[in-house]
C-alpha positions in Angstrom: -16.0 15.6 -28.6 -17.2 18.4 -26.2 -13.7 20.7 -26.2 -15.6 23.2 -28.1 -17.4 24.3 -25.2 -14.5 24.8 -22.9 -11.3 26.7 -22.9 -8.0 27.5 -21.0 -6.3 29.7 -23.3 -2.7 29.3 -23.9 -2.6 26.9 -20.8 -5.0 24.1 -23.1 -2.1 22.5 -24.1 -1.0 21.5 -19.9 -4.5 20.5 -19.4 -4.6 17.8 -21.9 -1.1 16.6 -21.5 -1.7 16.1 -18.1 -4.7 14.5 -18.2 -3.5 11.8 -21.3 -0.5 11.4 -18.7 -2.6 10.3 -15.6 -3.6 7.6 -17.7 -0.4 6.4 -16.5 -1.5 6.3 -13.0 -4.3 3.8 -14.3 -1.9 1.2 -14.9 0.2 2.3 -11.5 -3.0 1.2 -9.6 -3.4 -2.1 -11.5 0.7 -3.5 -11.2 1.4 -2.5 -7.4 -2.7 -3.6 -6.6 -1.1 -7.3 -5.8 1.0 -5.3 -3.0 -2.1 -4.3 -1.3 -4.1 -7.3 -2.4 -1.8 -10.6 -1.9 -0.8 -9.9 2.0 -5.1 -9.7 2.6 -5.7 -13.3 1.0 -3.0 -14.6 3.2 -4.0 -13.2 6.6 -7.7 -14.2 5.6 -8.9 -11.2 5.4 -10.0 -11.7 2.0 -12.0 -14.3 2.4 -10.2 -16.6 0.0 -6.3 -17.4 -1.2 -4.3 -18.6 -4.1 -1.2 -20.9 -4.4 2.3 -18.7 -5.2 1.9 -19.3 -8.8 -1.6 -18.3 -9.0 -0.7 -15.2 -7.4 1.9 -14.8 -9.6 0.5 -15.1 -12.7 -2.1 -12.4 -10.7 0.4 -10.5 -10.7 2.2 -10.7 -14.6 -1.0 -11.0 -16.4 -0.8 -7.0 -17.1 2.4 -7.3 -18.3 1.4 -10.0 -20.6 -1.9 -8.0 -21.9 0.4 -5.3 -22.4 2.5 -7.2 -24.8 -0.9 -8.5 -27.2 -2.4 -4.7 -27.5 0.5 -2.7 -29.0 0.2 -4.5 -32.5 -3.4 -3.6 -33.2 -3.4 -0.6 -31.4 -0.4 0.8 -33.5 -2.9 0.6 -36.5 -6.2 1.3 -34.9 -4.4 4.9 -33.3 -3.6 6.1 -36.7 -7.2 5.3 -38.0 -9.4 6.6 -35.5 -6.9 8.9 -33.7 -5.3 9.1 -30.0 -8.0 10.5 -27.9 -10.8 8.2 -28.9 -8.1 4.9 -28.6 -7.7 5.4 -24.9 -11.0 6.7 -24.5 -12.1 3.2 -25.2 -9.8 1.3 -24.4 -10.8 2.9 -20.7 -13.6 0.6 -20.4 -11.7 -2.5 -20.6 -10.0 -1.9 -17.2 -13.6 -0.4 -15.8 -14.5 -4.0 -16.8 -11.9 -5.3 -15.0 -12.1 -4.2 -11.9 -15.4 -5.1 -11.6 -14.5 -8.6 -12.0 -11.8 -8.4 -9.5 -14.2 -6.8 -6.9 -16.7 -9.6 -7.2 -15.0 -12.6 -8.7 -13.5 -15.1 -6.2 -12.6 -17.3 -9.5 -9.0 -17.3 -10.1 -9.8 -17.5 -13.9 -12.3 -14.9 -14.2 -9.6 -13.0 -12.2 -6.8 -13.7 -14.6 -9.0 -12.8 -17.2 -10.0 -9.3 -15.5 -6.0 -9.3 -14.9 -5.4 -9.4 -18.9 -8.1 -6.8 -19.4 -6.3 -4.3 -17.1 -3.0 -5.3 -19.3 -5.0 -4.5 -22.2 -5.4 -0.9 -21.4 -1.9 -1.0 -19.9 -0.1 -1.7 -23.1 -2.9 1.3 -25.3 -1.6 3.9 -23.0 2.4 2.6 -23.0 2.5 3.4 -26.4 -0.4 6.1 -26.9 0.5 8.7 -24.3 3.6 9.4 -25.1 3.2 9.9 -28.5 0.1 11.8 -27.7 1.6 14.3 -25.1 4.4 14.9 -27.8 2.3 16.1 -30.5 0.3 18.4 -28.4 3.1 20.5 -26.6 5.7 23.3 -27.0 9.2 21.3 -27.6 10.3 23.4 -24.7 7.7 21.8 -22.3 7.7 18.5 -23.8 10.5 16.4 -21.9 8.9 17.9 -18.8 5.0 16.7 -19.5 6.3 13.5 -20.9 8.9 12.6 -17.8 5.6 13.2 -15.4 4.0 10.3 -16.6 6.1 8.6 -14.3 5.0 10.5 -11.4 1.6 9.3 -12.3 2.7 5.7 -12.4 3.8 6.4 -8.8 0.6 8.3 -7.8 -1.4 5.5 -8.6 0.9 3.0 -7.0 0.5 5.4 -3.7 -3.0 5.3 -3.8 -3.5 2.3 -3.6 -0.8 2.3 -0.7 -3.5 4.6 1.3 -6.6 2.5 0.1 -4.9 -0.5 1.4 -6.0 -0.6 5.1 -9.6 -0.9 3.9 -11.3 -4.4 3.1 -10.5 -6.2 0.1 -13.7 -5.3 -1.8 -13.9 -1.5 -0.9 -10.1 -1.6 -2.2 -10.5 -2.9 -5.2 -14.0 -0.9 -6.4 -12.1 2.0 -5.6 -9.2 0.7 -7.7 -12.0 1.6 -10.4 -12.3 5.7 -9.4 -9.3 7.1 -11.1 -9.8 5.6 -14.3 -13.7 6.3 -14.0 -12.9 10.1 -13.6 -10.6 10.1 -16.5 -13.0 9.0 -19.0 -15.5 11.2 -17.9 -12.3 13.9 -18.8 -11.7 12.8 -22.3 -14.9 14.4 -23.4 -13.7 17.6 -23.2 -9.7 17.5 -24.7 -8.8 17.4 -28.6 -7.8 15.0 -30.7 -3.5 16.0 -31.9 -3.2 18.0 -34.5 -0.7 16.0 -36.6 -3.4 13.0 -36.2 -5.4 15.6 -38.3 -2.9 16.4 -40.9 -1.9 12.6 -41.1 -5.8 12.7 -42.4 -5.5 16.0 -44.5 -7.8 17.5 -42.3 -5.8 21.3 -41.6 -9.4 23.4 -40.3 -9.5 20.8 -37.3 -5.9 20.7 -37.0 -5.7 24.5 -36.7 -8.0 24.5 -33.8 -6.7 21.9 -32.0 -3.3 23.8 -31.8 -5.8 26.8 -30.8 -7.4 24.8 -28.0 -3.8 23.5 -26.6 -1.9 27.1 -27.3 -4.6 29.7 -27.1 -3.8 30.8 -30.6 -2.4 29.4 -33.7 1.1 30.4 -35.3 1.3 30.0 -39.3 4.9 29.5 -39.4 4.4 26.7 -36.8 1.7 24.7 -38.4 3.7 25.3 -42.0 6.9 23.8 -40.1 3.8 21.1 -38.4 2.2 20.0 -41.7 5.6 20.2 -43.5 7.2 18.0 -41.3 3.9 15.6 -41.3 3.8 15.5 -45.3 7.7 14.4 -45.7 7.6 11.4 -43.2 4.3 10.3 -44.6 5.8 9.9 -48.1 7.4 6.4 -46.8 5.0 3.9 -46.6 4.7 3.6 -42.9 4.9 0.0 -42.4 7.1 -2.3 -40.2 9.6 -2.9 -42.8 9.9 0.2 -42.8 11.4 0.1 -39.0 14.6 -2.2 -40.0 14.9 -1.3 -43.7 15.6 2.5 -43.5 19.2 3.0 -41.5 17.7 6.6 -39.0 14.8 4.2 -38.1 16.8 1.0 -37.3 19.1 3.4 -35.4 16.3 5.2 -33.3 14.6 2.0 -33.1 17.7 -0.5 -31.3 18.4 2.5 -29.4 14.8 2.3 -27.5 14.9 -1.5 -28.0 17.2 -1.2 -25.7 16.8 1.4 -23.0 13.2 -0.3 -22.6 14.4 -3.8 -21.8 17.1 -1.8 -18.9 13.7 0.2 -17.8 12.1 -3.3 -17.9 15.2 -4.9 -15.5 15.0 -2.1 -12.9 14.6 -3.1 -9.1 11.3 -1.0 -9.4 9.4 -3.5 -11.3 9.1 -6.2 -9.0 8.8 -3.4 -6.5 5.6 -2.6 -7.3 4.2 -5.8 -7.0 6.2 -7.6 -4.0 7.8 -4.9 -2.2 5.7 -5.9 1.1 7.7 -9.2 0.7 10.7 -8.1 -0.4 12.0 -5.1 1.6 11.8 -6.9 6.0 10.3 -5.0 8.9 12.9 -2.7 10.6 12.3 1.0 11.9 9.1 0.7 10.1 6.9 -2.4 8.9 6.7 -4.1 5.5 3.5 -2.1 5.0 4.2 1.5 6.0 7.7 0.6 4.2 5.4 0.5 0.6 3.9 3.7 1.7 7.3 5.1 2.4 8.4 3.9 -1.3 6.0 5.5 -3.3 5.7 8.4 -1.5 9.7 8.6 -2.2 8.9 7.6 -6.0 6.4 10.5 -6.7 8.6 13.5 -4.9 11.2 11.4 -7.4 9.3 11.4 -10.4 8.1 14.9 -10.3 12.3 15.7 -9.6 12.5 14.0 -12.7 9.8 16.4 -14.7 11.9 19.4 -13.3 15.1 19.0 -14.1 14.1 16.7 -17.8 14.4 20.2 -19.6 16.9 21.6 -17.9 19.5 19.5 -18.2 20.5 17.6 -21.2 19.4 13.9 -21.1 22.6 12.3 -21.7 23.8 13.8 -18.5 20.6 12.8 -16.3 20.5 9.1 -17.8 24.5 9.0 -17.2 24.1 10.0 -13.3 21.3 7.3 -13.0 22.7 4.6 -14.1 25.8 5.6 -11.8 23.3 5.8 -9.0 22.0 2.7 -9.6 24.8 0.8 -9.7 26.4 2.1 -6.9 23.2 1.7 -4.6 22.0 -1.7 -5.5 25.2 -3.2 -5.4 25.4 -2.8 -1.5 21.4 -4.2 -1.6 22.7 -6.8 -3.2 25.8 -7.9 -1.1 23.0 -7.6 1.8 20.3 -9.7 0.7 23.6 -12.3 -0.3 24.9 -12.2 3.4 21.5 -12.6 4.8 20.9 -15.7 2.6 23.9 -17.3 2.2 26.4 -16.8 5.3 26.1 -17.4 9.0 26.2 -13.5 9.6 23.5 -12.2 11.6 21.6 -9.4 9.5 18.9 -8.6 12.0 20.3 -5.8 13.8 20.7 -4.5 9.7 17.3 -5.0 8.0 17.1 -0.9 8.2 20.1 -1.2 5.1 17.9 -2.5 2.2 15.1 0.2 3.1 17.3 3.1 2.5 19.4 1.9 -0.2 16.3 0.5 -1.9 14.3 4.5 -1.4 17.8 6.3 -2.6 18.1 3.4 -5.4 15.0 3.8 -6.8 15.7 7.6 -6.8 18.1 7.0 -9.4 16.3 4.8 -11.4 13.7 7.0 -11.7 14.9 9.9 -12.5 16.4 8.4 -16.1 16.7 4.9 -16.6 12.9 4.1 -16.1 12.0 8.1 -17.0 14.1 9.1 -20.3 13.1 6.2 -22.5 9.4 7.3 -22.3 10.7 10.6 -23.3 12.9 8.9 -26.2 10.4 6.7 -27.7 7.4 9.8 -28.2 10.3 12.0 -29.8 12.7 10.0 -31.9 10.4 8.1 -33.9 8.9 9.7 -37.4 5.3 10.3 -37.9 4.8 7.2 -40.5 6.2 4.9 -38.1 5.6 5.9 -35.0 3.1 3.7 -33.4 4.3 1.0 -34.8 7.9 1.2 -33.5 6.5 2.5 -30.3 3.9 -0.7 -30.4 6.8 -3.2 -30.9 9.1 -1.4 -27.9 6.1 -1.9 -25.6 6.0 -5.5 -26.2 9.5 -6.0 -25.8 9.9 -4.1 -22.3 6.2 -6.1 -21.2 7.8 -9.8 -22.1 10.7 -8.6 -20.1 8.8 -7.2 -17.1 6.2 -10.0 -17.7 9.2 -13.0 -17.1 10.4 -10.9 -14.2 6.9 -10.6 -12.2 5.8 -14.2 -13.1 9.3 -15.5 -12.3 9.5 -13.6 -9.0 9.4 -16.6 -6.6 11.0 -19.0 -8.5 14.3 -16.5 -9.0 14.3 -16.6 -5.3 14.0 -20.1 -4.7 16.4 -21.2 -7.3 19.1 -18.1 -6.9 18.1 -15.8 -4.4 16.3 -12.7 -3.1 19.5 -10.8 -3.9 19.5 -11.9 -7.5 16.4 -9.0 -7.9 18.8 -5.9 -7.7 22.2 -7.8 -9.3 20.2 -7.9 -12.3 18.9 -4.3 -11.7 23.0 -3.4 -11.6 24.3 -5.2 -14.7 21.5 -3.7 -17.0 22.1 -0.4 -15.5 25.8 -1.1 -16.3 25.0 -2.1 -20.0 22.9 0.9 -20.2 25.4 3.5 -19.1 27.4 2.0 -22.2 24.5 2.8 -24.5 24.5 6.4 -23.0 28.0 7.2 -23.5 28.9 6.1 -26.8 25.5 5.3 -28.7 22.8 8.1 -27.7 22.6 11.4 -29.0 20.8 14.8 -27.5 17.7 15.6 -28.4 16.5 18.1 -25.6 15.0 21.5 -26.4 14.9 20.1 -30.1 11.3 20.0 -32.0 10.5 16.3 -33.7 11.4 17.9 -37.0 14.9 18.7 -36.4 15.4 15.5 -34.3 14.5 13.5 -38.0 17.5 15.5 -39.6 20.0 14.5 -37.1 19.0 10.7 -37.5 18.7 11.0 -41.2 22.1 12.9 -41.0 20.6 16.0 -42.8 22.0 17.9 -39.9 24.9 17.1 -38.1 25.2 16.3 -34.3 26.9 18.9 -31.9 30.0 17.6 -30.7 30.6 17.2 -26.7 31.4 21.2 -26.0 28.9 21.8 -28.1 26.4 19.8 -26.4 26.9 21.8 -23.0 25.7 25.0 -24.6 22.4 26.2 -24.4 19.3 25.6 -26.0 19.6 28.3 -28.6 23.4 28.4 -29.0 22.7 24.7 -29.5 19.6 24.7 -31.8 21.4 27.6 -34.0 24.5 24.9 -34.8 21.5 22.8 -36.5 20.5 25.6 -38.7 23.0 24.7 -41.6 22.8 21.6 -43.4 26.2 19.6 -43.5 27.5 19.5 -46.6 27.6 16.0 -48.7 
């Protein structure tokens, strides 16, 4: 609206991308805000209380709002563009934490909850896709992988706002996403959301806001690639019917319900009750987490275009397995064996900090990454809109489900299940994903559509232009 009236040159294009991505840290402040909020109404502090499965639909109902926006957001993003959707969608969340401040009702509170979920599930399928078409392919794993720093930034501050009162908290839960729409005024709408809309004037100077100039060849390669994957009807049928799309789109279906299954989910929301008091309490202990997931997260930005994503989702998983499987026999021991953990409770806290290293850095990072840059322009929100709902009914069962999984199995049962859907995805990894790093979104829709053929494993380990020059000649039919 008002990015005419400033400009930072050929840098535009890391100012917006990481301003859409810290609309990420939005949503970290509204899942790990039970962590801060649930230990105050229990101590009294708060003035008030719920029962357990008050608190924990408290503490799913973002999950669950995130799984009824994706649908109409899919088609109201492609109609009034990507800026002005999460620009709106913004005031939702203001909304509800106002409600949560003020409210002692547990259903005005649920219904603030949703709100926040609302927003949560516009930017889980909006930033991504938004980053993507703004940026240089060879910057474009790195700015996408840091919107899972900012998940973890806004999980740590509300860590630091935590030792103030329940109301000053929770108004100040508020702040980040005030600032950001204040932001949005002055950042531009993508380019290909212009093209999509034959509109190629504003298009060109969107690309000269984000790049500080604009490149003919690119924006014929741009508004090329735009006009081909708009000449199928973009529809959901058109997810399933067409064999690259069905392929891109299990692939995701998948990696999001692992991301969905990590350890770090219910994390976010119970780690003060999870992880026990040992060299440090429960409390500093959530400080000490997402401290560790940020330094972790930004790792992950580094390294995401460096090294080839195969490789980083493969060591992950490995990771994760390996880590969580001696959490696991822990929490077991404690619970169901006469053996006297006490002298131990310092075990979970490290395994849990270097396990969540690992599922950070790919399992809960890459498909973010995957799902802004395998999907075609005609269906791209849609796909992304139906991959967000299935990874926010999975993480939505797993919040609200919390106590009863450890009444019913055990406090353990949290990181097996974190192990076997790491397992199952380094099986996807190995034999079903392909490489897509250092590639632009136009060359990743030949390789699915078999136009071009995929570099074989020596291949792979090549550089970025040894590797983008084997994609230069078409396989023959």
């Amino acid at each position: 609206m008002f990015e005419r009236h400033v400009s930072f040159g050929k840098y535009g294009q890391w100012f917006a991308a990481l301003t859409v991505t810290f609309c990420v840290a939005i949503s970290g402040v509204t899942v790990s805000w039970p962590a801060a909020a649930f230990p105050k109404m229990e101590d009294g502090s708060a003035g008030f209380n719920f029962t357990e499965w008050e608190k924990g639909w408290l503490a799913c109902l973002p999950f669950t709002g995130a799984v009824i926006s994706p649908l109409p957001v899919a088609y109201i993003m492609d109609r009034i563009g990507r800026r002005n959707t999460l620009h709106l969608s913004m005031l939702l969340i203001l909304a509800g934490w106002l409600i949560i401040t003020f409210s002692r009702n547990i259903y005005l509170m649920c219904l603030a909850r949703l709100m926040c979920g609302l927003f949560g599930g516009t930017e889980y399928i909006t930033v991504s896709i938004f980053v993507a078409e703004m940026v240089d392919p060879s910057i474009r794993g790195t700015l996408i992988s840091v919107t899972g720093m900012t998940l973890y930034i806004g999980a740590l501050y509300v860590s630091f706002i935590s030792y103030l009162s329940y109301q000053t908290m929770s108004i100040l839960c508020a702040v980040p996403a005030l600032c950001l729409f204040t932001i949005f005024f002055f950042i531009p709408e993508s380019p290909y959301f212009y093209l999509m809309h034959g509109k190629k004037k504003e298009a060109e100077e969107a690309i000269t806001w984000l790049r500080g100039h604009c490149d003919k060849d690119e924006f014929k390669r741009i508004e090329d690639g735009v006009i081909e994957q708009s000449q199928n009807q973009g529809t959901f049928k058109e997810i399933v019917v067409n064999k690259a799309n069905r392929k891109a789109f299990i692939m995701i279906e998948w990696f999001k319900i692992f991301s969905s299954c990590t350890a770090n989910i219910v994390l976010f929301a119970f780690s003060t009750h999870i992880i026990p008091d040992s060299f440090v309490s429960a409390q500093n202990s959530n400080i000490l987490l997402t401290i560790i997931w940020v330094f972790t997260a930004l790792f992950s930005s580094i390294i995401m275009d460096k090294f080839p994503r195969r490789t980083i989702l493969g060591v992950s998983c490995v990771g994760t397995i390996a880590l969580f499987t001696i959490t696991t026999i822990w929490y077991y021991l404690r619970e169901f064996t006469q053996i006297n953990m006490k002298t131990t409770t310092w075990v979970p806290l490290i395994t849990i900090i270097i396990g969540s290293f690992f599922e950070v850095i790919g399992i809960v990072n890459i498909p973010n990454v995957l799902k802004g840059e395998i999907f075609p322009i005609n269906i791209k929100t849609k796909a992304c809109a139906i991959s967000c709902m299935t990874a926010n009914v999975v993480e939505t069962i797993n919040v609200l489900c919390y106590y009863e999984m450890n009444y019913y199995i055990g406090e353990y049962f949290q990181f097996l299940k974190s192990v076997v859907s790491a397992s199952l995805c380094l099986y996807i990894t190995v034999f079903h994903m392909f490489e897509t790093k250092g590639l632009d979104l136009e060359t990743i829709q030949k390789l699915l559509t078999g136009k071009i053929q995929v570099a074989n494993k020596e291949e792979e380990k090549k550089s970025d232009e040894e590797m983008v020059s084997l994609y230069e000649h078409p396989a023959s039919s």
